[in-house]
N, C-alpha and C positions, 0 to 999 in steps of 0.2 A: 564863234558866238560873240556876241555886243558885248561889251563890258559893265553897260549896264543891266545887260540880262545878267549878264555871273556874278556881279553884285547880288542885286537882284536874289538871285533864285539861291545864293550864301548865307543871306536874312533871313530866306524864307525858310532853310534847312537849319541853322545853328540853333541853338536853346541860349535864351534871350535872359540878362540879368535879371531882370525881372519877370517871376512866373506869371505875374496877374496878366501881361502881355502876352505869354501864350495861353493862357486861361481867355482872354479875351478872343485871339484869333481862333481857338479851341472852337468859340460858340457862335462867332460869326460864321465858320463852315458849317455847322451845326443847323442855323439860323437859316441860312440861304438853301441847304438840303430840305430842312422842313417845309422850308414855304414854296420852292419848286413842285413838292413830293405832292403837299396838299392842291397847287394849282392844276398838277395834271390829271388827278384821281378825281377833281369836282369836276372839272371843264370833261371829262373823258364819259364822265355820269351825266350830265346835262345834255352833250351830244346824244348819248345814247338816249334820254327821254325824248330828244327830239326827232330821232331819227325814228325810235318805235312810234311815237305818237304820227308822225309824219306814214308811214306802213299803214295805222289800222284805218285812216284817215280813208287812204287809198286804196284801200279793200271795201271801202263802204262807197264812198266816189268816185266819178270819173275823173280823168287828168281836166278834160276840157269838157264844157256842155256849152252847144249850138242850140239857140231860140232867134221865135221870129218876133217881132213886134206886131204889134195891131191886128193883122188876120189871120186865124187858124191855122197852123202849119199843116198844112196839108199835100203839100209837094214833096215833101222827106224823104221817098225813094230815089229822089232823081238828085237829094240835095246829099243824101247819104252816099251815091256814086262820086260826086264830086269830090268829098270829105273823106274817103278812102283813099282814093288816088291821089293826094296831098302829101308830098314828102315829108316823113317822120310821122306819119299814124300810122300807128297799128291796126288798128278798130275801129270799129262804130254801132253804135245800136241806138235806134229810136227807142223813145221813153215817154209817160203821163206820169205829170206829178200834181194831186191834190188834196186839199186839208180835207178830211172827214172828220167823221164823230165816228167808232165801234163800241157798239153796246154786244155786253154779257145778260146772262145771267146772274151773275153776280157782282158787275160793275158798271161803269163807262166812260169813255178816255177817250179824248181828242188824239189825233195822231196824221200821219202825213202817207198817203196811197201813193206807192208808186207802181204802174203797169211797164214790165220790160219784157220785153219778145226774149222768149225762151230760144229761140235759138243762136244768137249773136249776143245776149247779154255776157252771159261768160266769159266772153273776149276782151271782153272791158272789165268787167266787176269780178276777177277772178274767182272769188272766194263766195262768191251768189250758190248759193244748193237752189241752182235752178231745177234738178233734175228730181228734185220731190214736188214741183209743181206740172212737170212733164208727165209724169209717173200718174199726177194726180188726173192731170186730161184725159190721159191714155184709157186710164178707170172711166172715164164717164161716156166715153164714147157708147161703152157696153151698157151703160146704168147710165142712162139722161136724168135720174132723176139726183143724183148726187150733186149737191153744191158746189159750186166752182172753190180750187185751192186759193188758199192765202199761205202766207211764208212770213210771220212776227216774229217782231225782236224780242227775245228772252222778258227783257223789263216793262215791257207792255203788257206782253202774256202775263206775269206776274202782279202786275196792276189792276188787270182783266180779272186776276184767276181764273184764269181759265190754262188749259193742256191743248198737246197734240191732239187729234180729233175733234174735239169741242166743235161748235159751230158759232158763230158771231157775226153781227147784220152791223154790215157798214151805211152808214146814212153821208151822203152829199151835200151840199147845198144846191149845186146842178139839178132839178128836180125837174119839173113840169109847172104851168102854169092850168088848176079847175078853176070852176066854179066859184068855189070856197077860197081859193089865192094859190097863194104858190106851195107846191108841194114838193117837201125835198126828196130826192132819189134815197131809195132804200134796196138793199139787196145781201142776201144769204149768203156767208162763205162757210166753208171750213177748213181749220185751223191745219196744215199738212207737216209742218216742220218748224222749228225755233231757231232764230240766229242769234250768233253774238258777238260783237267786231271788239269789247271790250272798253267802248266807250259810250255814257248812260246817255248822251244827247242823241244819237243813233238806235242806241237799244229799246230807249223808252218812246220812239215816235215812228219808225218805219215801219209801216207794211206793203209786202212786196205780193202782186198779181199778176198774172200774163197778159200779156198788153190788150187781146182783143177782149177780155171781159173787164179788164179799165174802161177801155173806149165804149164798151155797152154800158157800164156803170153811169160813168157820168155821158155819154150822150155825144161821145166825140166820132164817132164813124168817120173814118179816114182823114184824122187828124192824131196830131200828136204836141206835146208840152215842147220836148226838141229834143234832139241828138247829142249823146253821151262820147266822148271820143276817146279814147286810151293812146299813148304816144308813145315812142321807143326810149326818147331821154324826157324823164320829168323836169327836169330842171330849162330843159329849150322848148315850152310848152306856151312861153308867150312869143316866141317869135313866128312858132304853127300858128298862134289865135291872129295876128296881126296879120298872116298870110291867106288865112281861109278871110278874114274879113273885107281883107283887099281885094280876094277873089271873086267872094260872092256878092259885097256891098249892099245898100240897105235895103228894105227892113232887118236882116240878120245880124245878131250879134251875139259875143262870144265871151264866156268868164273860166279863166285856168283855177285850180286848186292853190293856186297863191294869191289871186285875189279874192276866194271864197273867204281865206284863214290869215289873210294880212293881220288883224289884230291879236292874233292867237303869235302868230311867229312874229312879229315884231316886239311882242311881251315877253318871247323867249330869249329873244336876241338881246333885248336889252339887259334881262336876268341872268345871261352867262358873261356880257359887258360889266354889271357892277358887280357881280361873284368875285371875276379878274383880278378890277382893281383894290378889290377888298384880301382879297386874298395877298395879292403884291405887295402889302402894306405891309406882312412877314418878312417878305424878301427887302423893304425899307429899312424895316428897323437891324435885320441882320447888316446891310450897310451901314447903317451905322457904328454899327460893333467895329467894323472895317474902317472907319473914319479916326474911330476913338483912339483902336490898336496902332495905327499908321501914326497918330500923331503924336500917342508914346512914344514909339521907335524913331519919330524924328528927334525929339525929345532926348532921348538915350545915347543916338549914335550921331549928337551932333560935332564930336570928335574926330569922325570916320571921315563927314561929311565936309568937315575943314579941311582934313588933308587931303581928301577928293580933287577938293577946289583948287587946293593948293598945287596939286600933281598935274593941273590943266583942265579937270573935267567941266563941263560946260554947264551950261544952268537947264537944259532941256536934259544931258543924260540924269544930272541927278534926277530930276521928277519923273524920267522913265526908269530909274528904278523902282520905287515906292508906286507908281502906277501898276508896275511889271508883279511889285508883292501884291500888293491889293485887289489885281484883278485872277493873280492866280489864285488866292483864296475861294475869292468869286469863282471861276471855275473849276476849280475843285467841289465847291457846294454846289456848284448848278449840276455837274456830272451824277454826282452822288445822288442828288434829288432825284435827276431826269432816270437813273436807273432803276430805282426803287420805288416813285410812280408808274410807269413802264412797267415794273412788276406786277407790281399789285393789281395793277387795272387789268393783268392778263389772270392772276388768279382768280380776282373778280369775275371775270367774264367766263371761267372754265369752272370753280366750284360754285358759286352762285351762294357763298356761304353766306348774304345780308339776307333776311327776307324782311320783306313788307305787311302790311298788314290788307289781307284780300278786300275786306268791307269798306279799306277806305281808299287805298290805290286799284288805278286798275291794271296794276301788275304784283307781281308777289317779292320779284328781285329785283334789285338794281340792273339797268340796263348798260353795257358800260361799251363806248366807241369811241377808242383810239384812234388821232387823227393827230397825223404825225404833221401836218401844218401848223398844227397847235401846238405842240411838244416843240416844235422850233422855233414859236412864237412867244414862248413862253422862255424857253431857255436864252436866246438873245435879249426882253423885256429884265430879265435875274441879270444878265452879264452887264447891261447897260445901266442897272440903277448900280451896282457893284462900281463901274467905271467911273461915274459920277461921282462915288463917293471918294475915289481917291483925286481928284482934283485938287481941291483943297489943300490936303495932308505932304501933297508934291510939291506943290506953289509954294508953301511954307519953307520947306527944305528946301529948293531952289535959293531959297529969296534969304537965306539963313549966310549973317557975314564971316568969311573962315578966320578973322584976326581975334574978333572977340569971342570967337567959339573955341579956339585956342586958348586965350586969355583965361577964358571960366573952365576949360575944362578943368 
């Protein structure tokens, strides 16, 4: 071993004339535990809003949606062969998406139709109860006279008042041109099931129909809004859009669920960016406690440190001593932290003992997702301000004359 480590790590193990010096190094470990502990238990919380948010996102959307420009996409079978056969999709299913009005009985609420083929929507939108509007067809085949299903989101139905069963007349703006002007498309559903992805911008606007009484609603007969695409890896979703676009080129174009929600995820991004450095500003000030202590014990042991000089030692081992105490500190606190974040965020995650408040998140517990890129980012960010701060406290030492440190002793 170096001789400045066995120095070193002699300073670091003996009891110092002065208690305040170990009372100080006491709460710079202290210091630097805390603010590791708290960095990995927020950043591990945040991920996990992201990552849940990110799920219900995509339980309600596809990865990718294919539209045409200017003429009615009406080729979609032949455009849905190609889009299959595309390395990395999974899926595909044509879709109609448009703004109506649904009138109740007891209310009425603008909201967003969308028509998807009951039999490949699934494949995309996993979490669709398409099969209470299958269910609901299969009924009418026997009884034509039964309204075509709908399938609303919980907070519309709720806006509606209206339930399961209920009946409610969706109005268009696609209508017909009489005599009198234009006349908007009106037509009778009823209400067959309730969803709820958990998010009210979803819940309070979608209504889902099977695609061919979209297409009789508003008047699209063998046309479609465009193609829904589901992909194996979400995160390589823009290098798919880039290659269906190349493939099939224009009119068609193509948008992934990261640039639907670019503004959503770059406000999280930035929010778990200044949590960081807010938070790091613990692990600063515990540096500093590391700065203060170090420069006592230059202070103290500038006795030790003359006859060092005087024995030969050079002006780099002395500062790798006092580097070698100040950064063991340092990790000793980043350990300590990084194990007991680490903890916690697994009991987090297994008793779910925080809850939330239902009415105003839309989840009940913290979500919490350890991501050990982070724990490493975080514990090297702790070791590096900890390093920095013994600079100084070593340069000093260093730079300290052995005749007159003799002299005063």
């Amino acid at each position: 071993m170096a001789v400045e480590f066995f120095i070193g790590r002699r300073y670091l193990r003996s009891k110092q004339k002065q208690a305040f010096i170990s009372l100080i190094t006491i709460l710079s470990i202290a210091g630097v535990t805390v603010g590791v502990m708290a960095l990995i238990i927020v950043i591990a919380v945040m991920a996990g809003f992201e990552s849940d948010l990110k799920e219900r996102m995509i339980s309600v959307e596809s990865h990718l949606v294919l539209q045409r420009h200017l003429a009615p996409f009406t080729e979609y079978e032949q455009i849905l062969n190609t889009v299959i056969a595309e390395p990395g999709v999974e899926a595909a299913t044509p879709f109609v998406l448009s703004q109506i009005m649904l009138r109740a009985a007891t209310g009425v609420s603008g909201g967003l139709l969308r028509g998807v083929d009951l039999a490949s929507a699934t494949d995309v939108i996993q979490h669709l109860q398409t099969d209470l509007l299958a269910s609901h067809m299969a009924k009418r085949e026997t009884n034509p006279d039964l309204p075509p299903g709908l399938l609303l989101g919980k907070e519309l139905a709720g806006n509606l008042g209206i339930a399961v069963g209920d009946t409610v007349h969706l109005i268009s703006p696609r209508g017909m041109i009489s005599p009198i002007g234009h006349v908007p498309a009106m037509k009778r559903f009823q209400v067959v099931g309730l969803f709820e992805s958990g998010l009210y911008e979803y819940d309070a606007a979608l209504a889902f129909v099977s695609l061919e009484d979209a297409q009789k609603m508003l008047r699209m007969q063998g046309a479609v809004t465009g193609i829904e695409i589901r992909v194996t890896d979400i995160y390589n979703v823009q290098k798919i859009r880039e290659q269906l676009i190349e493939k099939l080129g224009f009119p068609y174009w193509a948008k992934d669920w990261m640039q639907k929600n670019s503004n959503l995820f770059s406000a999280l991004k930035l929010e778990k960016t200044v949590m960081f450095i807010i938070l790091a500003l613990i692990v600063m000030v515990a540096a500093f406690n590391i700065a203060s202590s170090l420069i006592m014990m230059v202070m103290e042991k500038k006795k030790d440190i003359a006859i060092l000089r005087t024995m030969g030692a050079t002006n780099q081992q002395i500062r790798r001593i006092f580097v070698f105490k100040g950064m063991a500190i340092g990790a000793i606190g980043t350990s300590l932290g990084a194990v007991l974040g680490i903890a916690l965020c697994g009991l987090l995650a297994r008793y779910r003992f925080i809850e939330l408040p239902s009415d105003v998140y839309y989840i009940t517990t913290l979500p919490v997702q350890l991501q050990w890129l982070d724990v490493l980012s975080i514990a090297l960010a702790a070791l590096g301000i900890c390093f920095l701060a013994t600079i100084y406290p070593a340069r000093q030492a260093s730079k300290l004359d052995p005749v007159e440190a003799i002299r005063n002793a």
